[in-house]
C-alpha positions in Angstrom: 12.4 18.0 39.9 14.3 19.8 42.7 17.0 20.7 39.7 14.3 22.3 38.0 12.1 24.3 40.6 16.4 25.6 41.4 16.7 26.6 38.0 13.6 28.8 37.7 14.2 30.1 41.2 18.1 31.2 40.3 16.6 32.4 36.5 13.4 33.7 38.2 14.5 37.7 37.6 14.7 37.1 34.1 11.5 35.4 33.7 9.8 38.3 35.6 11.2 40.8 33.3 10.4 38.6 29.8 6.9 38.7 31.1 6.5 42.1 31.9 8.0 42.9 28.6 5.2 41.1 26.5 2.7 42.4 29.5 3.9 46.0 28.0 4.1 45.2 24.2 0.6 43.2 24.4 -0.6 46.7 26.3 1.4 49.2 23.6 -0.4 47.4 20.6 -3.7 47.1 21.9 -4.2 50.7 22.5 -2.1 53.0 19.9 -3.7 52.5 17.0 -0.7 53.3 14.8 1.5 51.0 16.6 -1.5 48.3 16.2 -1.5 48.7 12.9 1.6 48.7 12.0 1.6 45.2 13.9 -0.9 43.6 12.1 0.8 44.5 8.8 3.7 43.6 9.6 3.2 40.3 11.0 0.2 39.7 8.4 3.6 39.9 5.7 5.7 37.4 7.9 2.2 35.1 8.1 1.5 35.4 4.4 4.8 34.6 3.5 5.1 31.5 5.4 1.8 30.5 4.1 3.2 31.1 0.6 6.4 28.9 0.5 4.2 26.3 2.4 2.0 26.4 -0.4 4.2 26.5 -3.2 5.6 22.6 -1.9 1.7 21.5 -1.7 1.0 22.8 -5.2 4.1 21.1 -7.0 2.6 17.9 -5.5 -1.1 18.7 -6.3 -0.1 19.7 -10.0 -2.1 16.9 -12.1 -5.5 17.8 -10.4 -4.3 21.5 -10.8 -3.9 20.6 -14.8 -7.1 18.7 -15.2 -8.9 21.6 -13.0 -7.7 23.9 -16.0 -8.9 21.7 -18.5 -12.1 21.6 -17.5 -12.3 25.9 -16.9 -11.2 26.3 -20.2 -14.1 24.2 -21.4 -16.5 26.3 -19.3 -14.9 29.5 -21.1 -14.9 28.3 -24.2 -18.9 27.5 -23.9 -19.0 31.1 -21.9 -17.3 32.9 -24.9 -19.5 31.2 -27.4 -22.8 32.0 -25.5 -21.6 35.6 -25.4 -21.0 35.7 -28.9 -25.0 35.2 -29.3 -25.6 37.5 -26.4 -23.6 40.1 -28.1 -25.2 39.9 -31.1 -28.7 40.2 -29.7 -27.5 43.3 -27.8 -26.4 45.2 -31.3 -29.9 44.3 -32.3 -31.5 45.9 -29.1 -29.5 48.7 -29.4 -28.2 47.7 -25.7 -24.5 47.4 -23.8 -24.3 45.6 -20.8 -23.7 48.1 -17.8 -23.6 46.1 -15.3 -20.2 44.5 -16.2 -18.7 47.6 -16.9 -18.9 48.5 -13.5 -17.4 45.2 -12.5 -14.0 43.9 -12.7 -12.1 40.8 -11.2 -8.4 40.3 -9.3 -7.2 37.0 -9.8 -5.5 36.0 -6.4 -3.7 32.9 -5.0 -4.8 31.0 -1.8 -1.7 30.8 0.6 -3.9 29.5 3.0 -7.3 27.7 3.4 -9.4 25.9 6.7 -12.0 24.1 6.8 -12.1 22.4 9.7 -13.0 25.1 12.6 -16.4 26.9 13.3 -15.0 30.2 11.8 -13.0 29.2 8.4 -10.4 31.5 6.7 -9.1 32.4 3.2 -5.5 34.1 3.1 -5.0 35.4 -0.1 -2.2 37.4 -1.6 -3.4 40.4 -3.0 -4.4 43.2 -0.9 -4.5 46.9 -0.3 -2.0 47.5 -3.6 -4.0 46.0 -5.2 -7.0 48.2 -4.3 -8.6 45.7 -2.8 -10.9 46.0 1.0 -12.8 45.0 3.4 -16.6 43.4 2.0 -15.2 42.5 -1.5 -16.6 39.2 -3.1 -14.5 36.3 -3.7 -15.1 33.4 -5.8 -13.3 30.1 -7.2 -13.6 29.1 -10.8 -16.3 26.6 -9.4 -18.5 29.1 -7.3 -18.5 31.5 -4.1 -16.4 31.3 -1.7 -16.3 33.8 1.0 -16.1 37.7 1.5 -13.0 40.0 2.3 -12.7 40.3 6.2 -9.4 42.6 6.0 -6.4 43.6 4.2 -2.6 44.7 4.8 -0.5 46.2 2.0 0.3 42.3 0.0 -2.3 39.5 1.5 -6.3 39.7 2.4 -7.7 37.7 5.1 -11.4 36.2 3.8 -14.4 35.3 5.7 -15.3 32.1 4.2 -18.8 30.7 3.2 -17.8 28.0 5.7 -18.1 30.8 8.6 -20.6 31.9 10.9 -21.3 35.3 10.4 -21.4 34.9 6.2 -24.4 35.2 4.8 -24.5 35.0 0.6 -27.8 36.5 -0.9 -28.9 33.6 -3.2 -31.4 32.9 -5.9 -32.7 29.5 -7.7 -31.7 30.0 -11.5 -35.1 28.1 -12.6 -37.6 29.8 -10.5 -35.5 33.5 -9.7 -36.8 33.0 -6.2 -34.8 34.9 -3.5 -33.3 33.6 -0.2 -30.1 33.6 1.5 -27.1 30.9 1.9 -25.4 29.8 4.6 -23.2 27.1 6.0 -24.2 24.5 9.3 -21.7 24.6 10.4 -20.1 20.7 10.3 -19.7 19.7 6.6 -17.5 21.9 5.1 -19.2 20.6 1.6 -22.8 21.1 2.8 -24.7 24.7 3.7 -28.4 25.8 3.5 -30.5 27.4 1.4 -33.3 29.8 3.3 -36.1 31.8 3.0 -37.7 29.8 0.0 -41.3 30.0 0.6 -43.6 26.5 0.2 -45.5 27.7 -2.9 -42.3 27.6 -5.1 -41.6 24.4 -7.3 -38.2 23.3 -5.8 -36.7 20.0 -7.3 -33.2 18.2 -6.4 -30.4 19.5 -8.4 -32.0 23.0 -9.4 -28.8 25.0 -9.2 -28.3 27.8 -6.6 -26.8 31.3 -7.8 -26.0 34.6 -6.2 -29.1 37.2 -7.0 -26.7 40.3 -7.4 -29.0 41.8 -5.0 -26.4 42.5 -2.8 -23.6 44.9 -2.9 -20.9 41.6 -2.7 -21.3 39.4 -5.3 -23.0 39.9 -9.5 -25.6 37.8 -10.4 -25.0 34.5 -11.2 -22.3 33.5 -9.3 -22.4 29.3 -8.7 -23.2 29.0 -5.0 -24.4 25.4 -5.2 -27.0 22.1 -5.8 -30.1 21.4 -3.8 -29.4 17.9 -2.6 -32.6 17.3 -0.4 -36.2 19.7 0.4 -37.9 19.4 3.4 -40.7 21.3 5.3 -43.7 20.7 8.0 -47.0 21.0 7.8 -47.1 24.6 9.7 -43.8 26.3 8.7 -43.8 28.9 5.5 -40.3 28.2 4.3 -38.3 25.0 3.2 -35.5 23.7 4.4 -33.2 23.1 1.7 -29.9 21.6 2.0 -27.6 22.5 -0.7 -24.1 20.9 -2.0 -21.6 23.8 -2.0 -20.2 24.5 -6.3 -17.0 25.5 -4.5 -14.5 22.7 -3.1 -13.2 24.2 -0.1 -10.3 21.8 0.2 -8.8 22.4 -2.9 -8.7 26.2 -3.3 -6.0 27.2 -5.1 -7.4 30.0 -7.2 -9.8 32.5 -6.7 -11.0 35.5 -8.3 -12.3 39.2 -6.0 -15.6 41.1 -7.4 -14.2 45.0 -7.4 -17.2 46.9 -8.0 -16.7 50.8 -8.9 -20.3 51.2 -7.5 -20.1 49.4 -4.4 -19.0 52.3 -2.4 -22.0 54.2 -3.9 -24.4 51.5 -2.6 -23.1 50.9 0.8 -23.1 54.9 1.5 -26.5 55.3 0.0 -28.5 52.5 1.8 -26.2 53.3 5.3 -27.3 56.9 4.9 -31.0 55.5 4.4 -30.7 54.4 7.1 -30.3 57.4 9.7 -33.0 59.3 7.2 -35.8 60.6 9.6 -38.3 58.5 7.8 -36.4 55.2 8.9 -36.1 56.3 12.4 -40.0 57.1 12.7 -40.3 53.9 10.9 -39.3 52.0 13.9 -40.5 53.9 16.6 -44.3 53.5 14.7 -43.4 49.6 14.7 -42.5 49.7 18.4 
């Protein structure tokens, strides 16, 4: 102990000026924006690319799930593409095209890195700002949703998970089109809930959760999950309903981000509602 306490006290100049140094570079970063963001992309690189050799070795080891995973996506596309085919054929009839997906298009991206286990979960994936991709994009696994883009550097984007606090996925039943939201508990990274369903719909266990494509995020019929149970009291308007998540948030290897050339449109539009005059008497008349 005494040789210790002696060699900090005869090394004690140096420590002082290490931490000063990071006192200064933690100060430096923190307020010069430039040299912040230079930081972050810089170090989100080094991050990412840790991230990516570590999941290169976990992949070579996972690769018989990863093959039978593919198996059973290319069934799913094969039964997509024939279903389109009739789809397709009834829109020649109609005279129709499908707008909506040609506003839409998808980035395939790899997961470098996945949690699960904290209160606030994160995706790192790598494809980012080359890629054209930001902040509020979609992202979805061949099984369902998964999160929404929190931020991006020039090769990787960090994503808010579904199993996160602040997300929020608007959410529809597929056999009664009612509308409500999704969001996780918090604890079981496999369970979340499904709210805002009101008492007069007909909900039944295993009616299949989708995303409503009322939101600027995600299109319509995205796989969010299965109701597993229903529950409500005698004096509340709205079910509980707790749902089994489509995605399988501890094998994410594969995802795919929702790049929507009208998303910017949207989010400038109903922002700029917003501020209208109309809005702002709006709430002072509710006050």
């Amino acid at each position: 102990m005494y040789k210790l306490l002696q060699f900090i006290f005869n090394h004690s100049r140096t420590f002082l000026f290490v931490l000063l140094e990071v006192v200064c570079l933690v100060v430096f970063f923190t307020f010069n924006n430039f040299q912040g963001a230079t930081y972050f992309n810089t170090s989100n690189q080094l991050v990412g690319s840790v991230y990516a050799v570590k999941r290169e070795a976990e992949d070579y080891i996972e690769l018989k799930y990863q093959n039978e995973r593919l198996a059973d996506e290319n069934a799913y596309l094969r039964y997509q593409l024939n279903k389109r085919v009739v789809i397709d054929e009834q829109l020649v009839l109609n005279h129709l095209r499908p707008a909506t997906l040609e506003n839409i298009h998808f980035v395939a991206a790899k997961v470098v890195n996945n949690t699960n286990t904290m209160v606030n979960n994160y995706i790192t994936i790598n494809k980012g700002k080359k890629d054209s991709l930001e902040a509020g994009m979609g992202v979805f696994s061949p099984m369902g949703a998964v999160g929404v883009v929190k931020k991006c550097s020039e090769n990787y984007c960090l994503v808010n998970s579904l199993l996160h606090s602040s997300i929020y996925i608007s959410s529809k039943l597929k056999s009664k089109d009612a509308l409500g939201s999704v969001r996780w508990e918090g604890d079981n990274p496999t369970k979340g809930l499904f709210l805002y369903i009101p008492r007069h719909i007909e909900v039944k266990k295993g009616d299949t959760v989708l995303t409503s494509g009322q939101s600027n995020t995600f299109p319509e019929g995205v796989h969010v999950g299965y109701v597993e149970t229903i529950d409500i009291k005698p004096d509340e308007t709205f079910y509980r309903i707790n749902i089994r998540f489509a995605a399988d948030f501890s094998r994410l290897n594969y995802v795919y981000v929702v790049k929507s050339r009208l998303k910017l449109e949207l989010d400038t539009l109903q922002k700029n509602n917003v501020t209208e005059p109309e809005a702002v008497t709006s709430k002072i008349i509710n006050k």
